[in-house]
C-alpha atoms as one frame of an Amber mdcrd trajectory, in Angstrom:
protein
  -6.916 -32.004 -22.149  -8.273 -29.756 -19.052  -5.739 -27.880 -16.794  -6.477
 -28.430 -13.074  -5.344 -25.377 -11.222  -5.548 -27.245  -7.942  -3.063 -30.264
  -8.845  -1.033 -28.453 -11.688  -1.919 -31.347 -13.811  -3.580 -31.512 -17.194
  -6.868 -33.610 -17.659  -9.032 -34.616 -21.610  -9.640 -31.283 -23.188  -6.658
 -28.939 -22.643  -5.609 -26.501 -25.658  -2.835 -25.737 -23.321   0.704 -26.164
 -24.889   3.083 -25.925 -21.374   4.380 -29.418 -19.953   6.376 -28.265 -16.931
   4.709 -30.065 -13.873   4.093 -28.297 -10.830   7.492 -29.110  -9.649   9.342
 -27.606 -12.146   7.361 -24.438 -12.059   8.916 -21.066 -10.850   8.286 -19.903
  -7.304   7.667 -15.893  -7.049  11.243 -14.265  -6.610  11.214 -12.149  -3.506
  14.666 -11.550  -2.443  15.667  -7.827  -3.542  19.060  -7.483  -1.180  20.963
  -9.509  -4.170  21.163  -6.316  -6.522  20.178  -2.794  -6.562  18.134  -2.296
  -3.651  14.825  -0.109  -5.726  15.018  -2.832  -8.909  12.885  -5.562  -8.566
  14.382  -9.245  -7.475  16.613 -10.019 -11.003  14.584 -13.480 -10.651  11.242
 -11.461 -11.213  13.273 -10.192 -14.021  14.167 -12.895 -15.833  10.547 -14.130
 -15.417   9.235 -10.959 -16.916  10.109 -11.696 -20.574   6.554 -13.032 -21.197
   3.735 -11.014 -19.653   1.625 -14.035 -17.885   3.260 -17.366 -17.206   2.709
 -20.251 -14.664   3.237 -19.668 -10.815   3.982 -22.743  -8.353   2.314 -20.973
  -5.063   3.528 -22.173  -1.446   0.762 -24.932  -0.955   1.325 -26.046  -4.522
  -1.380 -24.238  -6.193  -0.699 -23.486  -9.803  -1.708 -20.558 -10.507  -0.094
 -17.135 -12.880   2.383 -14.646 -12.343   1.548 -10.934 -14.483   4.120  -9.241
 -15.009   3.176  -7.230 -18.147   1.944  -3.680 -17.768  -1.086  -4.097 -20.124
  -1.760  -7.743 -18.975  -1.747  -6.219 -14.792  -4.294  -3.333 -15.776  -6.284
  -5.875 -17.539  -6.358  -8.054 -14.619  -7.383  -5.475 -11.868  -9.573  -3.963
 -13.593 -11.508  -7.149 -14.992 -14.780  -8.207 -12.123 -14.503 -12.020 -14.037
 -10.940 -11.299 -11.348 -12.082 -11.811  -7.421 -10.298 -10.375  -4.442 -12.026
 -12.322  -2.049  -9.416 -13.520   0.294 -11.259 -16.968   1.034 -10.451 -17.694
  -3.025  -6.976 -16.789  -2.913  -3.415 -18.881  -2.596  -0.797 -17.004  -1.151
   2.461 -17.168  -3.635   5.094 -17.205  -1.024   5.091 -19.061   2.377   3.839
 -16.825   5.530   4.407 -18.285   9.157   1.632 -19.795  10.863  -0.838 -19.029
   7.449  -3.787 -21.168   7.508  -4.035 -23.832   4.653  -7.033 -21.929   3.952
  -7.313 -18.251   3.600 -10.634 -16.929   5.641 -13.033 -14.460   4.611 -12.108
 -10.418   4.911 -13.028  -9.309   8.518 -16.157  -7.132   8.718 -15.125  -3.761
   7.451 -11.562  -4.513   5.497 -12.674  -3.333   1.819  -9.690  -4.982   0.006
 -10.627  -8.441   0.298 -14.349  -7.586  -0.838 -16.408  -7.879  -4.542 -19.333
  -5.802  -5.764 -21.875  -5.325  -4.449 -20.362  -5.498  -0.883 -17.457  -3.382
  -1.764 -19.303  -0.781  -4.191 -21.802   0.216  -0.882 -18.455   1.001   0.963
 -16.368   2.382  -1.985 -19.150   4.637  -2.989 -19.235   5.857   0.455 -15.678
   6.572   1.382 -14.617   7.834  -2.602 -16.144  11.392  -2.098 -14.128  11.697
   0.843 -10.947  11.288  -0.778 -11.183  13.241  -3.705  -8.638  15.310  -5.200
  -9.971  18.972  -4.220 -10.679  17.519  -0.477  -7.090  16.083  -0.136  -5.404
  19.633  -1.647  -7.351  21.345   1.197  -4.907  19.742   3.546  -1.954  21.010
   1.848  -1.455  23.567   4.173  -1.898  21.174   7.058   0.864  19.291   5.426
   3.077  22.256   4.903   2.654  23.064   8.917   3.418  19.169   9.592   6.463
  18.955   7.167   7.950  22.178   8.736   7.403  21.190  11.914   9.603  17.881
  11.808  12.405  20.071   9.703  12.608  22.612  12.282  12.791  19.660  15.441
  15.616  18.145  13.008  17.113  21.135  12.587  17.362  21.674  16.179  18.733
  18.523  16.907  21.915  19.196  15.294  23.243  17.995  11.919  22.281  13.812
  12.186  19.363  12.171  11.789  17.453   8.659  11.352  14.926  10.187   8.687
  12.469   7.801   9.102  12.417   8.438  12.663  12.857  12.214  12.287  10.274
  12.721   9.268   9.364  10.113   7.077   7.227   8.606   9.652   5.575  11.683
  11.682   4.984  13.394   8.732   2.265  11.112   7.195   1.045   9.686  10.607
   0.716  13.710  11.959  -1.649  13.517   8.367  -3.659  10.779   8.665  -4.467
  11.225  12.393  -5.658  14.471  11.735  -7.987  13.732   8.960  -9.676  10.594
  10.914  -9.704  12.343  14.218  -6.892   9.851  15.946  -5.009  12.158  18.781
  -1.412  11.627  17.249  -0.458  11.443  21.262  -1.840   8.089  20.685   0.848
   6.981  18.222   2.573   4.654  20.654  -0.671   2.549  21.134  -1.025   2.239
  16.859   2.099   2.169  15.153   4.103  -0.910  16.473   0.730  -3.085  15.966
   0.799  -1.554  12.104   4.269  -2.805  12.039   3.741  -6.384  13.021   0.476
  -6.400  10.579   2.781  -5.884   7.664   5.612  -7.778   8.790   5.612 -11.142
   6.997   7.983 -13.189   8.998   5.526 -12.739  12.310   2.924 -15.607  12.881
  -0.110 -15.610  11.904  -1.452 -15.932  15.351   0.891 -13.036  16.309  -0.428
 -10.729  13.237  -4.006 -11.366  13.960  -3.500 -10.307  17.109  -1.714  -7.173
  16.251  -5.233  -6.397  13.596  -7.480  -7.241  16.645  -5.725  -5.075  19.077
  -5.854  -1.907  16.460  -9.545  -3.151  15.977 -10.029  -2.789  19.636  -8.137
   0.852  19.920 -10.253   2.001  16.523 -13.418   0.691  17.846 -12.766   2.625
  20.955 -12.299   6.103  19.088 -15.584   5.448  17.519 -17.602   5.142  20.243
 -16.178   8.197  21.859 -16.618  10.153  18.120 -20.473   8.816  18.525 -21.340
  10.463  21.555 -18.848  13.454  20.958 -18.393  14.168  16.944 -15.430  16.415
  16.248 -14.748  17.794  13.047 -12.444  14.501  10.915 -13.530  11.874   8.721
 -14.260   8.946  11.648 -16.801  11.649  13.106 -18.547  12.039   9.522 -18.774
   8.193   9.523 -20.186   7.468  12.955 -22.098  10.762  13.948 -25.463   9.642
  14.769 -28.800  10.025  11.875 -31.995  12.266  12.969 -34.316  10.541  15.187
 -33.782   8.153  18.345 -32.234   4.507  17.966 -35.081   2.031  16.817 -36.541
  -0.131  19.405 -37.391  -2.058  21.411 -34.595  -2.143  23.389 -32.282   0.290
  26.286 -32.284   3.495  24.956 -35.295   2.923  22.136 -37.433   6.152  21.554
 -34.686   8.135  24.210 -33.681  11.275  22.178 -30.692  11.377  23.991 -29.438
   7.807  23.050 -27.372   8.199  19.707 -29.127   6.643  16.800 -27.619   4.270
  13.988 -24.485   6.206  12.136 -26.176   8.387   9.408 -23.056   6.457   7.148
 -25.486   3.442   7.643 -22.227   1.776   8.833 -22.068  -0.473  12.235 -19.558
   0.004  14.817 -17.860  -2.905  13.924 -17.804  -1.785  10.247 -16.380   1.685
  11.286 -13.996   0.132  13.626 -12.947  -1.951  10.152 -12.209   0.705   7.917
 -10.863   3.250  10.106  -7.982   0.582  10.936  -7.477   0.049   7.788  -6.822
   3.653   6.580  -4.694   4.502   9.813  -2.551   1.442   9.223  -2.508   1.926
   4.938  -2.407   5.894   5.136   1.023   5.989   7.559   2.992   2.495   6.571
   2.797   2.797   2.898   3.503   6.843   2.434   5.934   6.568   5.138   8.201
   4.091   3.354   7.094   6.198  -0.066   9.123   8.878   1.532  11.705   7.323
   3.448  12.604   4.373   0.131  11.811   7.700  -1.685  14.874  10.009  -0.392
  17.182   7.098  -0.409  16.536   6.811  -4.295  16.991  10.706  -4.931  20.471
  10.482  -2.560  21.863   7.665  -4.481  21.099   9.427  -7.429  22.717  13.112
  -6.782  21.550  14.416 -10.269  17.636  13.784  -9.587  17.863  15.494  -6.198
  20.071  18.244  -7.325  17.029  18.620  -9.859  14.636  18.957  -7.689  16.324
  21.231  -5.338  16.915  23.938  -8.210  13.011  23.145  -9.876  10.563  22.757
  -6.872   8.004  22.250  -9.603   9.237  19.260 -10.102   7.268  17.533  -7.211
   4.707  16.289  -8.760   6.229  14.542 -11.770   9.533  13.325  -8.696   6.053
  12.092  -6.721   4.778   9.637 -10.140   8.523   8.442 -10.998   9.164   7.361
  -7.320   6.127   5.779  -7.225   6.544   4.135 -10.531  10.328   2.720  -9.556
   9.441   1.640  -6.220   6.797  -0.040  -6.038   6.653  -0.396  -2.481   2.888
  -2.191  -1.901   3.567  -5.859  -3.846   2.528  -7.972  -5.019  -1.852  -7.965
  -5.908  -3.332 -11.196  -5.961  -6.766 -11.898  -7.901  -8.670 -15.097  -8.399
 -10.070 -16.244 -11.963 -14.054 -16.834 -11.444 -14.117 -17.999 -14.511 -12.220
 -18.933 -17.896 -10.489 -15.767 -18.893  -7.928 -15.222 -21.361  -5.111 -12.446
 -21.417  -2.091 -11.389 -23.061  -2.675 -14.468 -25.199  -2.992 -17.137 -22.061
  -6.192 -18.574 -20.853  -6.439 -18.381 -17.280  -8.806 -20.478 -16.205 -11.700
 -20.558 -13.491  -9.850 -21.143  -9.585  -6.611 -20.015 -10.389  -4.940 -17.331
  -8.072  -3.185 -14.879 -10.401  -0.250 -12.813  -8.764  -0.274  -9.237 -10.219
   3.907  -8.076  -9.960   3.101  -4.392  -9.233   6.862  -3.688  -9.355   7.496
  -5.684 -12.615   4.424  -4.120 -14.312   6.110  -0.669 -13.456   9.620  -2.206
 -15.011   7.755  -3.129 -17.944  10.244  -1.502 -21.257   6.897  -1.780 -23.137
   5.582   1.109 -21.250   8.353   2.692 -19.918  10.828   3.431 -21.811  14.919
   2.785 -20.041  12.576   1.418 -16.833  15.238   0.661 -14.891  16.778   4.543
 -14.785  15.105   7.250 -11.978  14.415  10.318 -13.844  11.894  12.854 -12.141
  11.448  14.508 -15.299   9.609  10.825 -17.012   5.774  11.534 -17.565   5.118
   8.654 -15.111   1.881   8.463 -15.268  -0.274   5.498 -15.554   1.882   3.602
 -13.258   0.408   0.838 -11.057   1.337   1.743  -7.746  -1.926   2.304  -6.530
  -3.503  -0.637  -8.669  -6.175   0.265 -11.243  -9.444  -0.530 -11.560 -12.419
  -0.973  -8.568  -9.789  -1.364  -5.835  -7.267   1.262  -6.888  -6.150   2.769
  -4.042  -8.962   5.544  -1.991  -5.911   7.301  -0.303  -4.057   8.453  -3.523
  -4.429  11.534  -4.234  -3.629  12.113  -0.241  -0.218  10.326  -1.343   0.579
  12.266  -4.006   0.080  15.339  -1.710   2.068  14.293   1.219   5.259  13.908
  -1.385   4.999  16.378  -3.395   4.674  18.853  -0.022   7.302  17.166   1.712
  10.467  16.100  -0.880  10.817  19.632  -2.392  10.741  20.852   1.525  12.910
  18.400   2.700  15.858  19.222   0.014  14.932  22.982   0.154  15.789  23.279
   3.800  19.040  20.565   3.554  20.565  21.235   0.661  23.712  19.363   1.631
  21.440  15.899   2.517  23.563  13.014   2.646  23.672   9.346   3.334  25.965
   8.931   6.783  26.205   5.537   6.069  27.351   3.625   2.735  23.960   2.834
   0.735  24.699  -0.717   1.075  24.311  -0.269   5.241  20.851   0.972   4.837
  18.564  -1.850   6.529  15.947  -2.477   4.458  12.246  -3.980   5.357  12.862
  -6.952   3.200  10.399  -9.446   4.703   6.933  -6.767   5.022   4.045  -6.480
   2.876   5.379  -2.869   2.267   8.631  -2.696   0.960  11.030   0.203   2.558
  13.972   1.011   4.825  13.824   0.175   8.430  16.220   3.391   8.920  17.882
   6.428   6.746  20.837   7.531   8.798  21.408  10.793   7.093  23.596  14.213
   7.499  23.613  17.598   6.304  26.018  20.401   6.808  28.875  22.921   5.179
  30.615  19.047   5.587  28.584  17.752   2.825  31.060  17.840  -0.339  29.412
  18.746  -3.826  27.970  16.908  -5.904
């Protein structure tokens, strides 16, 4: 017998030993609000007792579900494992998504193999690196005071997603691609509608192509005018006049092909893909983030009295959180892991959150302790597409939790935990507000 990924069905040839038709399958559990709002859906849970099983995906497609640490960094970091959108299935149903998933748009990295996406990883890794992002530390200090003090000064309430959990990383990320942060109100509601999963897919694409247009814009203007940010590095003109023939051929004045060897269009790609990735996914990091240390007193109380704590707080949030799931991959051809052969046209869904849940790695996974040697968590994937922004991540939380609870030592919730609105329904997982309080008020804890 012969597994058919496409019907779910078995054909002559199959050493296969499951018999559940498609039917019977399990659909990926996405509904967190019915427990503890950091642990994973208790469905995903239950599914988690085998590393890889079979996946019924929203247009039928049978495909996998990993849910095993081991099995996920296999996966991601395996190139027989495509991300090329076009061979994907989506697991769970998205409004208006075409039966078909097209091609990445010119520029978006994620949905890209080598070769394609080595020429623009290569190019964009040395910009990212872990010396170049602790240069901005002191940036980030400036930012992350900044918002305390306006909160400070606005009395003893606060939304702190509004207030700093937001600002902080979008104040970071315009100022290391060159975006004027004034601009904010032209970006950040199409980033929102990008990520948010119950908007059509007509409505979505038009968000993308609207912060396409407002990108694109910036990097004309960074072409004739460099300034001294990351989008300027990428577009600034090479030596010599623009080839010909054509307007403005063998004119010294007419600004020659980006020295980045990228096109407009391709600069106009990945620049709206790091605005949009660098401020939704740390801003939730740090919003999800302080919920999780305020709901547990004796992790923020411990990193109040040990600043130096930071770092490890930053991995261990990251690790219970999860907030960017799931991954998907596509089999190119017959693979086997964890014991299962996953075979050629399947769509494998990588459970970043169950993966980081995983007892075989983590010991007591489902308990937040700051002081865990975290590392090797998957919240940035692993392998070719782990995540170019990370170590700009790490910095951003590490500068900003120990500030935050340094400055407001009586932090509170103002609102039961179970009042917290959470973004349920977007590709990145967070709270939609943090009504918080501080003040002599605040009881001890």
């Amino acid at each position: 017998m012969a597994y058919d990924p496409a019907t779910g069905s078995e054909t002559a040839g199959s050493e296969t030993t499951e018999s559940a038709t498609a039917d019977e399958l399990p659909v990926l559990p996405t509904d967190r609000h019915t427990g503890c709002p950091f642990d994973p859906p208790a469905a995903l849970t239950a599914l988690s007792d085998r590393p890889v099983r079979r996946l019924r995906y929203a247009d039928g497609h049978v495909g996998r579900l990993v849910t095993g640490h081991a099995a996920a960094r296999a996966v991601l970091a395996d190139p027989r494992f495509s991300s090329r959108y076009e061979l994907l299935h989506l697991p769970m149903a998205m409004e208006g998504a075409p039966g078909e998933l097209p091609p990445a748009p010119v520029g978006d990295i994620l949905g890209l193999d080598a070769p394609e996406h080595t020429r623009y990883r290569r190019l964009l890794a040395g910009r990212f690196t872990v010396r170049r992002m602790r240069q901005l530390a002191g940036r980030i200090e400036q930012f992350t005071a900044d918002c305390l003090d306006a909160m400070e000064q606005a009395g003893t309430t606060a939304d702190l997603v509004e207030a700093f959990a937001r600002p902080v990383p979008t104040l970071v990320i315009c100022e290391l691609l060159g975006v004027p942060y004034a601009d904010r109100g032209r970006f950040l509601g199409l980033v929102e509608v990008i990520f948010d999963q119950t908007a059509d897919a007509g409505v979505r694409d038009e968000a993308y192509a609207g912060l396409l247009r407002y990108v694109g814009e910036l990097v004309l203007a960074k072409r004739a005018e460099p300034t001294d940010d990351l989008l300027s590095d990428l577009a600034s003109p090479g030596p010599g006049p623009a080839p010909g023939p054509g307007p403005g051929s063998g004119d010294p004045a007419a600004p020659g092909p980006a020295a980045s060897g990228l096109s407009d269009e391709e600069l106009a790609g990945i620049g709206g893909l790091l605005l949009a990735a660098g401020l939704d996914t740390t801003a939730n990091m740090l919003g999800l983030g302080v919920f999780a240390l305020l709901v547990n007193p004796g992790q923020s109380a411990a990193l109040r009295a040990d600043p130096d704590l930071a770092g490890p707080a930053a991995e261990e949030l990251l690790r219970y959180l999860s907030v960017a799931d799931p991954l998907l991959r596509s089999a190119l051809e017959d693979v086997e892991v964890a014991g299962e052969l996953i075979r050629a046209g399947e769509t494998v869904t990588v459970s970043v959150q169950a993966a980081n849940r995983d007892p075989r790695r983590f010991p007591d996974p489902d308990r937040l302790d700051i002081r865990r040697r975290a590392t090797g968590h998957l919240a940035f994937g692993h392998g070719p597409h782990q995540c170019l922004g990370q170590q700009l991540a790490r910095v951003e939380m590490t500068v900003a939790l120990p500030a935050l609870f340094a400055r407001f030592p009586a932090l509170r919730l103002a609102v039961p935990p179970g009042d917290v609105p959470l973004r349920e329904r977007s590709s990145i997982y967070g709270v939609v507000s943090l009504p918080v309080a501080w003040g002599e008020e605040a009881g001890e804890e």
